[in-house]
MARBA-3410 file (N, C-alpha, C, O; in Angstrom, 1 decimal):
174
78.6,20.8,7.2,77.4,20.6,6.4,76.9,22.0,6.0,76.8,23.0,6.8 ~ 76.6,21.9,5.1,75.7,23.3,4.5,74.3,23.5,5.1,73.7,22.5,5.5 ~ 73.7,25.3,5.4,72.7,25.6,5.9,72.0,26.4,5.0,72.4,26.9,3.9 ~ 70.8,26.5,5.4,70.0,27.6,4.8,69.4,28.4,6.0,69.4,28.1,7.2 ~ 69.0,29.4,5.5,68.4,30.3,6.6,66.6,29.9,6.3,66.1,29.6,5.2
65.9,30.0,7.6,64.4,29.6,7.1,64.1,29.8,8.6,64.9,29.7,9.6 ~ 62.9,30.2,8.6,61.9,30.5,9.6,60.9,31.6,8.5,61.0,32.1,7.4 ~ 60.0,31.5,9.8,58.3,32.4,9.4,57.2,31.3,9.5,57.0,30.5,10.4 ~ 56.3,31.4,8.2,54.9,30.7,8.6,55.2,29.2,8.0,55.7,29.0,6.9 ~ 54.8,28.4,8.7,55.0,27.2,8.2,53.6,26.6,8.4,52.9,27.1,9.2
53.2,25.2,7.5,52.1,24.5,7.8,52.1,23.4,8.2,53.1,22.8,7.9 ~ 51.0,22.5,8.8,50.8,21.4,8.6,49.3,20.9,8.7,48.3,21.2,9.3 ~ 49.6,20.0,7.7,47.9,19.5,7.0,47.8,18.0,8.8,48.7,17.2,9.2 ~ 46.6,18.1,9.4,46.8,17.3,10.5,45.4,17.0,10.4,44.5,17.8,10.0 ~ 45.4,15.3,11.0,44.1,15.2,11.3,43.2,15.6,12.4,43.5,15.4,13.6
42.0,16.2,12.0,41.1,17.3,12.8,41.0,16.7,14.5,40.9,17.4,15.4 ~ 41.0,15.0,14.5,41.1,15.2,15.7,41.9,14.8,16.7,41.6,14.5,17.8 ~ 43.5,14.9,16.3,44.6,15.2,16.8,44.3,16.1,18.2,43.2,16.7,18.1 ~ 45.0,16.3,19.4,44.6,17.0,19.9,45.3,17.8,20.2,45.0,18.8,20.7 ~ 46.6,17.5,20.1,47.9,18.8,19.9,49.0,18.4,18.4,50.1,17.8,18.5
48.5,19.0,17.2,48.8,18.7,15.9,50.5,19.2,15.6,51.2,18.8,14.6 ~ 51.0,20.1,16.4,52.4,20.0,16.5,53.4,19.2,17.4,54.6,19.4,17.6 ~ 52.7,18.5,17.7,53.3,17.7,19.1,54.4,16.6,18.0,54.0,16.2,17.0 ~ 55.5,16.5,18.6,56.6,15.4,17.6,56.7,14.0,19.1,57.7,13.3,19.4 ~ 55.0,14.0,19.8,55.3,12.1,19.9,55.2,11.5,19.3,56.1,10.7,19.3
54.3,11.3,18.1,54.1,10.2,17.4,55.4,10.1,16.8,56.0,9.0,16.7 ~ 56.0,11.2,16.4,57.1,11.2,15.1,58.3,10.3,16.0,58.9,9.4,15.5 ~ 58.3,10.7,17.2,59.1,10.2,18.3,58.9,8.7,18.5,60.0,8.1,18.4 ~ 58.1,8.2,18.7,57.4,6.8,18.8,57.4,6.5,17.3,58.6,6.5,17.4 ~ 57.3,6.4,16.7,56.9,5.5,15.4,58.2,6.2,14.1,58.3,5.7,13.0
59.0,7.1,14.4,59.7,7.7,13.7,59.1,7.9,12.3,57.9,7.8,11.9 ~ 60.4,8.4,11.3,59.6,9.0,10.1,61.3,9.2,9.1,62.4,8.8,9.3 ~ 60.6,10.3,7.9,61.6,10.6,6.9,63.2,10.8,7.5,64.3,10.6,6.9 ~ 63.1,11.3,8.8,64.6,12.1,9.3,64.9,11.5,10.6,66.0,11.8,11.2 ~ 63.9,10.3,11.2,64.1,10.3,12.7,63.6,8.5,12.6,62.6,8.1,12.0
64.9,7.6,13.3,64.4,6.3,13.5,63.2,6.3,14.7,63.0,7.2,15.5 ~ 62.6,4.9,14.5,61.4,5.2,15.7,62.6,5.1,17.4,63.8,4.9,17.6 ~ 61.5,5.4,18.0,62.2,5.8,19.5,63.5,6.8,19.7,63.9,7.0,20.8 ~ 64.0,7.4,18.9,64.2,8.3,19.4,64.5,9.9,19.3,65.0,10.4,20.3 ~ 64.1,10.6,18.3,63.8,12.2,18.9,62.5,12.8,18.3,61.9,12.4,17.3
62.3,13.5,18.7,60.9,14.5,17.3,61.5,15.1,16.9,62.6,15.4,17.0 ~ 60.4,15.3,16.0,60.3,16.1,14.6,59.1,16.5,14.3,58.2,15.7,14.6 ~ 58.8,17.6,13.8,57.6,18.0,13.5,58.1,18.4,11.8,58.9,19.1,11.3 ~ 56.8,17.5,11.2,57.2,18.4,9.7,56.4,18.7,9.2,55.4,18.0,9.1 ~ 56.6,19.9,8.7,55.7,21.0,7.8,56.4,21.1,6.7,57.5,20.7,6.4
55.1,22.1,6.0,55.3,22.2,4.7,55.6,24.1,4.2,55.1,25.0,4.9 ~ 56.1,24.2,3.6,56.2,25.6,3.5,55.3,26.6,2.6,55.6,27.8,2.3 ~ 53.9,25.6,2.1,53.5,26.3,1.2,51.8,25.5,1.3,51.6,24.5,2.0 ~ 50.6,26.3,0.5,49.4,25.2,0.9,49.4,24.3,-0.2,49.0,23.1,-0.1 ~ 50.0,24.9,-1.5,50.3,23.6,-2.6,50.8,22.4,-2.0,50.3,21.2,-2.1
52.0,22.9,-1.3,52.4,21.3,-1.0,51.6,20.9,0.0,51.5,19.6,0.1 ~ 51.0,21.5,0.9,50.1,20.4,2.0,49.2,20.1,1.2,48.7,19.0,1.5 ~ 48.6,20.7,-0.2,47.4,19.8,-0.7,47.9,18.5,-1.1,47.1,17.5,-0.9 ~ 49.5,18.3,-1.7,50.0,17.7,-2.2,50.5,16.7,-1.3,50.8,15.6,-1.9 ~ 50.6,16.7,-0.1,50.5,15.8,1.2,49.6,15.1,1.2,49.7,13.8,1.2
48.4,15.8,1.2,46.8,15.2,1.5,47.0,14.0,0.4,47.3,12.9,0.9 ~ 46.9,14.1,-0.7,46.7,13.7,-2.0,47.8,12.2,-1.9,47.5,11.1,-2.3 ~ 49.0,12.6,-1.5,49.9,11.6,-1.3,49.4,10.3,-0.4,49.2,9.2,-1.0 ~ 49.1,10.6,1.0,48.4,10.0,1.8,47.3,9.5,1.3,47.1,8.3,1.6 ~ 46.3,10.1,0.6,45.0,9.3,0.7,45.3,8.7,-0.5,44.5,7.8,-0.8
46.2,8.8,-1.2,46.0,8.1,-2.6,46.9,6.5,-2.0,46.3,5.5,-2.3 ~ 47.8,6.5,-1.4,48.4,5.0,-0.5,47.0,4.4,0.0,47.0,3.3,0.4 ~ 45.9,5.2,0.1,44.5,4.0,1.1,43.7,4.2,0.2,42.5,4.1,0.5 ~ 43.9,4.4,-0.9,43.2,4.6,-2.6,41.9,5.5,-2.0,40.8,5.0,-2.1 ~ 42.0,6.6,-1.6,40.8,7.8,-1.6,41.2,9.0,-2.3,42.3,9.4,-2.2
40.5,9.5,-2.8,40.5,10.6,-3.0,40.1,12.3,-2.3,39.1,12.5,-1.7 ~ 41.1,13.4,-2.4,40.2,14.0,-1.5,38.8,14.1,-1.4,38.1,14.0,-0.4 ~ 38.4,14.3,-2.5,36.3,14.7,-2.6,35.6,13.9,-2.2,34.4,13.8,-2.4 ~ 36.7,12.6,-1.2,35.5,11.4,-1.1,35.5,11.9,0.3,34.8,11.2,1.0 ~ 36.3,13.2,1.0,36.0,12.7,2.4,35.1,14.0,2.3,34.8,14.9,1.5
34.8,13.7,3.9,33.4,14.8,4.5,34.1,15.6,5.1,34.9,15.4,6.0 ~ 33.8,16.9,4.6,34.6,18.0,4.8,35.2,18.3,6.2,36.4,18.6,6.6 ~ 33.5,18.0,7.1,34.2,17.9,8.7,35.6,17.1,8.9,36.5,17.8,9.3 ~ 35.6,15.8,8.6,36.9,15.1,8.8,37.8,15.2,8.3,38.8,14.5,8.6 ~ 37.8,15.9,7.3,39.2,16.1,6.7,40.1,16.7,7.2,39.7,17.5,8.1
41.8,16.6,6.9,42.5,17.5,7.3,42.4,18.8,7.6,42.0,19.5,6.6 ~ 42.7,19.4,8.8,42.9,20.9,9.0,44.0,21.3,8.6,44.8,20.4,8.2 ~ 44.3,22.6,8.5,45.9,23.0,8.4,46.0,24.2,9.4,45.3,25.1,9.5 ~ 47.1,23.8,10.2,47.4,23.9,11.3,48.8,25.1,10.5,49.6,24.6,9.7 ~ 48.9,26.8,10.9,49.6,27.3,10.7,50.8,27.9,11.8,50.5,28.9,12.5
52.0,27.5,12.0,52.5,28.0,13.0,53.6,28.5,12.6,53.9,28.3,11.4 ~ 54.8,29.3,13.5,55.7,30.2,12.8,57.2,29.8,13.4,57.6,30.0,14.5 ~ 58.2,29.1,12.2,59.1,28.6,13.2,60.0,29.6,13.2,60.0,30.6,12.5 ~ 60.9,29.2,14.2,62.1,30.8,14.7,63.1,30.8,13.5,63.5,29.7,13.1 ~ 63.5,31.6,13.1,64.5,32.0,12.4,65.9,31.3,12.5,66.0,31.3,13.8
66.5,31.0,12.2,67.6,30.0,12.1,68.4,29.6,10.7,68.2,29.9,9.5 ~ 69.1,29.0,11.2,70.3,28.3,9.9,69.9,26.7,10.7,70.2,26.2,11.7 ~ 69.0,26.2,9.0,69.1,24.5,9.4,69.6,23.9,8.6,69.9,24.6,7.6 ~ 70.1,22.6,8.5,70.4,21.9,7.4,69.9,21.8,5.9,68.7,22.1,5.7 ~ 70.9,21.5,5.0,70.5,22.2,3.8,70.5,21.0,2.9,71.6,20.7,2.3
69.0,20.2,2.7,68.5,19.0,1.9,67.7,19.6,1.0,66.7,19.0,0.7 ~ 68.0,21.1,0.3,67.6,22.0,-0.7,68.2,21.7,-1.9,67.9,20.8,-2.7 ~ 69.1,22.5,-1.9,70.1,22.8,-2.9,71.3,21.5,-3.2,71.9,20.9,-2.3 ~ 71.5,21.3,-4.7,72.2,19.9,-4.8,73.4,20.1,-4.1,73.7,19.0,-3.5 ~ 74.3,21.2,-3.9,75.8,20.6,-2.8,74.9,20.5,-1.7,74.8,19.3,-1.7
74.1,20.9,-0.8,73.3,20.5,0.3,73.3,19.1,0.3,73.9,18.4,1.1 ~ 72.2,18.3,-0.9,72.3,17.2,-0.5,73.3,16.1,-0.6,73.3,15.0,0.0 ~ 74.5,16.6,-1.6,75.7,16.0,-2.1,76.7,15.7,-0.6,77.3,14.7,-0.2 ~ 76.5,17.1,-0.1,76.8,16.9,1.5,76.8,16.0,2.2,77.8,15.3,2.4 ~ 75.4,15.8,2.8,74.5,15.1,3.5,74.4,13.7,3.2,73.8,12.9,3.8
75.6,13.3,1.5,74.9,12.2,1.5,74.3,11.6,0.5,74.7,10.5,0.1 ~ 72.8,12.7,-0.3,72.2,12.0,-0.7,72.4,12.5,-2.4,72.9,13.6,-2.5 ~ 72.2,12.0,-3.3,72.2,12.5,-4.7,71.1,13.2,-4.8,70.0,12.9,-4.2 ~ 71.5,14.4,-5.8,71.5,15.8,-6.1,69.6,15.3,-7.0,68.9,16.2,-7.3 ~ 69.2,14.1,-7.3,68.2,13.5,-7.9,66.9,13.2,-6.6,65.8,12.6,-6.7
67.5,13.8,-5.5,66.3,13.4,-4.1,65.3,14.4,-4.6,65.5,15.4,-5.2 ~ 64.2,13.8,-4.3,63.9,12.7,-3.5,64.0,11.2,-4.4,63.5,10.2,-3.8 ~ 64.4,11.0,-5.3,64.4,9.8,-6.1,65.8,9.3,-5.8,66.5,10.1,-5.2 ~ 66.4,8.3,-6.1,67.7,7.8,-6.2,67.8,7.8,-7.8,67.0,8.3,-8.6 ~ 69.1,7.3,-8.1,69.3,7.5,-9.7,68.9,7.1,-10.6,69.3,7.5,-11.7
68.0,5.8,-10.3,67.5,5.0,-11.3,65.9,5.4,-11.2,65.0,5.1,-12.0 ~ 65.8,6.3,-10.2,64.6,6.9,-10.2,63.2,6.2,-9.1,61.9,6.2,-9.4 ~ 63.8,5.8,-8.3,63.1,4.8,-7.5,63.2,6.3,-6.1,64.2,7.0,-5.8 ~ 61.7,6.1,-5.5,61.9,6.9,-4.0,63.1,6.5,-3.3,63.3,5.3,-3.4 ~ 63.9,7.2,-2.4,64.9,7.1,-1.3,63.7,6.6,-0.2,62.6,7.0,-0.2
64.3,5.6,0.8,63.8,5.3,1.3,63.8,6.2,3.1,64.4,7.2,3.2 ~ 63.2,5.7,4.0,63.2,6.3,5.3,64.4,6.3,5.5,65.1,7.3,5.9 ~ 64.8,4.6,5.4,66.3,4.0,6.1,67.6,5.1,5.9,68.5,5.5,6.8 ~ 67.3,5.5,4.2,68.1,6.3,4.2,68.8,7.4,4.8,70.0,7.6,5.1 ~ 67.3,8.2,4.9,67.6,9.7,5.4,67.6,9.7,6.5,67.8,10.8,7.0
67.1,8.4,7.8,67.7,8.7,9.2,68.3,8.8,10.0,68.1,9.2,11.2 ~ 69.7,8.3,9.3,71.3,8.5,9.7,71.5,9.8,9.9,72.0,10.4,10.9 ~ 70.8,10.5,8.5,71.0,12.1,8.3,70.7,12.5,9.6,71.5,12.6,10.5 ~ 69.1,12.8,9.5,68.5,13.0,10.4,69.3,12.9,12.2,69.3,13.9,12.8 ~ 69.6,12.0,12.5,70.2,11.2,13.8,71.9,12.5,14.1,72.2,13.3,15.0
72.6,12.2,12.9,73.7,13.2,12.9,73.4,14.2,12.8,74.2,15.0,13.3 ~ 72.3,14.5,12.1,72.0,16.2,12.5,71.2,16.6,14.0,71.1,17.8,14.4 ~ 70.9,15.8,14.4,70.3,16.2,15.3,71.4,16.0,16.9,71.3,16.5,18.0 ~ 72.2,15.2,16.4,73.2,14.3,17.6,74.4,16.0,17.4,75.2,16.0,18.3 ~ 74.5,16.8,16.6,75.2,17.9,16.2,74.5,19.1,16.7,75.1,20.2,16.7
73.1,18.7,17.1,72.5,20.1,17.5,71.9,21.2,16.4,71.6,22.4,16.3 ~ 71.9,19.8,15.6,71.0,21.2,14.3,69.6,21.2,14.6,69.1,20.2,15.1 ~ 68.8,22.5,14.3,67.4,23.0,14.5,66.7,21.9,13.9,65.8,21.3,14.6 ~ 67.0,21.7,12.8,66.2,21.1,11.6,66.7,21.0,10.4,67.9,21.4,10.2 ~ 65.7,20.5,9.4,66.5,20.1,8.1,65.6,20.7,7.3,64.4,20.1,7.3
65.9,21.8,6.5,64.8,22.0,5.2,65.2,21.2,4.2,66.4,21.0,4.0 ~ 64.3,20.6,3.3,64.1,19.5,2.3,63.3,19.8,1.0,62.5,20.7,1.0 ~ 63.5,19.2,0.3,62.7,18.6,-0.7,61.9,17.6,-0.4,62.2,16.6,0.2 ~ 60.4,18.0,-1.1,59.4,17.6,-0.7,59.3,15.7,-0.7,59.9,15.6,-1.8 ~ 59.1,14.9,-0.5,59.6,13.4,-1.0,58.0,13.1,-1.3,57.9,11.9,-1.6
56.8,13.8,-1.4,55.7,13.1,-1.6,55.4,13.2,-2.5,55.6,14.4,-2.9 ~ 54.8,12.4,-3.5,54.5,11.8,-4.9,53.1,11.2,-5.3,52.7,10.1,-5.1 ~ 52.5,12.3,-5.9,51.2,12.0,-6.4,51.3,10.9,-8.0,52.3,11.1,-8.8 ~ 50.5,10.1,-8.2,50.3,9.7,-9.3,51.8,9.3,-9.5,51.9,9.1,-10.7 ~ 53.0,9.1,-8.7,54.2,8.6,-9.4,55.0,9.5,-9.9,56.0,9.3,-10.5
54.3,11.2,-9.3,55.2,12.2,-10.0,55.6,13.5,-8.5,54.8,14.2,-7.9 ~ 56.9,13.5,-8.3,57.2,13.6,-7.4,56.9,15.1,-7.2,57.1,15.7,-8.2 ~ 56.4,16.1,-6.0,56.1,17.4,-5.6,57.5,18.2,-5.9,58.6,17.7,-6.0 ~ 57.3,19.2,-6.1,58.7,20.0,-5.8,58.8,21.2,-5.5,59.4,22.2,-6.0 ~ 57.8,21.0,-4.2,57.7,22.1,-2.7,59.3,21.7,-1.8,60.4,21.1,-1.8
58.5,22.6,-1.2,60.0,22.7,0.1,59.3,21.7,1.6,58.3,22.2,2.2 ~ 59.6,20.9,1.9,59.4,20.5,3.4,60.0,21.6,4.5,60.5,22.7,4.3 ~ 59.8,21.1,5.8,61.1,21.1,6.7,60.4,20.2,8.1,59.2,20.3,8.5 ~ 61.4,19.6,8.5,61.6,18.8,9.6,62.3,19.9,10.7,63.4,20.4,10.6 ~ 61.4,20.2,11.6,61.9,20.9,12.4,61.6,19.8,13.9,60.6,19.3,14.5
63.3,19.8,14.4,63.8,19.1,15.5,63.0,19.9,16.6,62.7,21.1,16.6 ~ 62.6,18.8,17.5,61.7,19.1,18.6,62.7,19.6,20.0,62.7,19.1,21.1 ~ 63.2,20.6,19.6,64.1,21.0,20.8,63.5,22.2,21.7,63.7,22.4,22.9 ~ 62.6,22.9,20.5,61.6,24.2,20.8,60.6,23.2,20.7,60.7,22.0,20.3 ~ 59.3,23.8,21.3,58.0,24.0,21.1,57.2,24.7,20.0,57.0,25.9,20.2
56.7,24.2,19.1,56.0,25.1,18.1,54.8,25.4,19.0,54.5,25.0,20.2 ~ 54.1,26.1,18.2,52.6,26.7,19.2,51.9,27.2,17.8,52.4,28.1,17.2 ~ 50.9,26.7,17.6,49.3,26.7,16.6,49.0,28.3,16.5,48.6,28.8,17.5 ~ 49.3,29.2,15.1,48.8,30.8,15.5,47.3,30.4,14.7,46.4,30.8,15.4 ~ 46.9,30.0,13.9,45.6,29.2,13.2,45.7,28.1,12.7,46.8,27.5,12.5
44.1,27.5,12.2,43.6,26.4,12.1,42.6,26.7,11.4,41.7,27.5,11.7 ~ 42.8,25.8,9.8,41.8,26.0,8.7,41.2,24.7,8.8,41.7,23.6,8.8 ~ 39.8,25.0,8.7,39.0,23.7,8.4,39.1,23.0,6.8,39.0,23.8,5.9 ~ 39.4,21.9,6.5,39.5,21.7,5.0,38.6,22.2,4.1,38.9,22.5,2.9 ~ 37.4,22.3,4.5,36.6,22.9,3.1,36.9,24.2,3.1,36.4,24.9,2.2
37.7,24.7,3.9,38.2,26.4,3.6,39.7,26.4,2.9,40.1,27.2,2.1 ~ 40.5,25.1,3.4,41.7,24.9,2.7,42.2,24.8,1.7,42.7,25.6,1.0 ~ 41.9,23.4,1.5,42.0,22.6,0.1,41.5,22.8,-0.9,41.9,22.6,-2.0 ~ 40.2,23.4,-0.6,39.7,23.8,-2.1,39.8,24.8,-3.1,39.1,24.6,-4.1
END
């Protein structure tokens, strides 16, 4: 499988009253884009604050809110932490995902419809059952129907991240 190199500041947009916002149980328990439920973490961040705006925006727009409707106190924090330097899987660049599997059109499939979870958990399962760090990606969240095209990354819960700051949303997002 193809890698990329990646580490430094990574983010994640979390809700404020989470009480450890890098923690990969939930992702563990309820699984997600890279991981079936029950069995591994994942913590995923974003590599940029565009795309966590563009997180927020995804999310609230699925429970039809907007960001300006929440109160500033409760909104998302973004939680900055620094992951280690490494070679992770490479759901970047089109032979990366041709690799892996998925068409060089991800996060969409070819008729243009989102890739589903089901999909990319096999990925996910094999890369992690291989001992990869993580998987940098293409962003899969889609405002208005029009897909982001930030960088993710799913980083495998084998380390511990650790919180170096925490922005309140009315300092973040706006």
């Amino acid at each position: 499988m193809r890698h990329v190199r990646r580490g430094g500041r990574y983010l994640r947009a979390a809700d404020p009253n989470w009480t450890d916002p890098l923690s990969p149980g939930h992702a563990r328990r309820r699984g997600g884009r890279w991981n079936p439920p029950g069995s591994f973490g994942v913590v995923c961040l974003n590599a940029s604050v565009a795309l966590a705006r563009t997180q927020v925006r995804h999310k609230l727009e699925a429970r039809g809110v907007r960001p300006e409707d929440l109160v500033p106190s409760q909104g998302p924090v973004l939680v900055h932490t620094h992951v280690p330097e490494d070679y992770y899987l490479d759901a970047i660049s089109d032979a990366g995902l041709v690799e892996v599997g998925l068409p060089t059109t991800y996060p969409l499939d070819e008729s243009g419809e989102p890739i589903s979870h089901d999909r990319c958990q096999p990925i996910g399962r094999r890369a992690w059952d291989s001992g990869e760090p993580g998987i940098a990606c293409r962003s899969a969240a889609q405002v208005g129907g029009v897909s982001s095209s930030g960088e993710e990354f799913a980083f495998f819960a084998r380390r511990r991240l650790r919180i170096d700051a925490v922005e309140a949303y009315g300092d973040w997002y706006w």
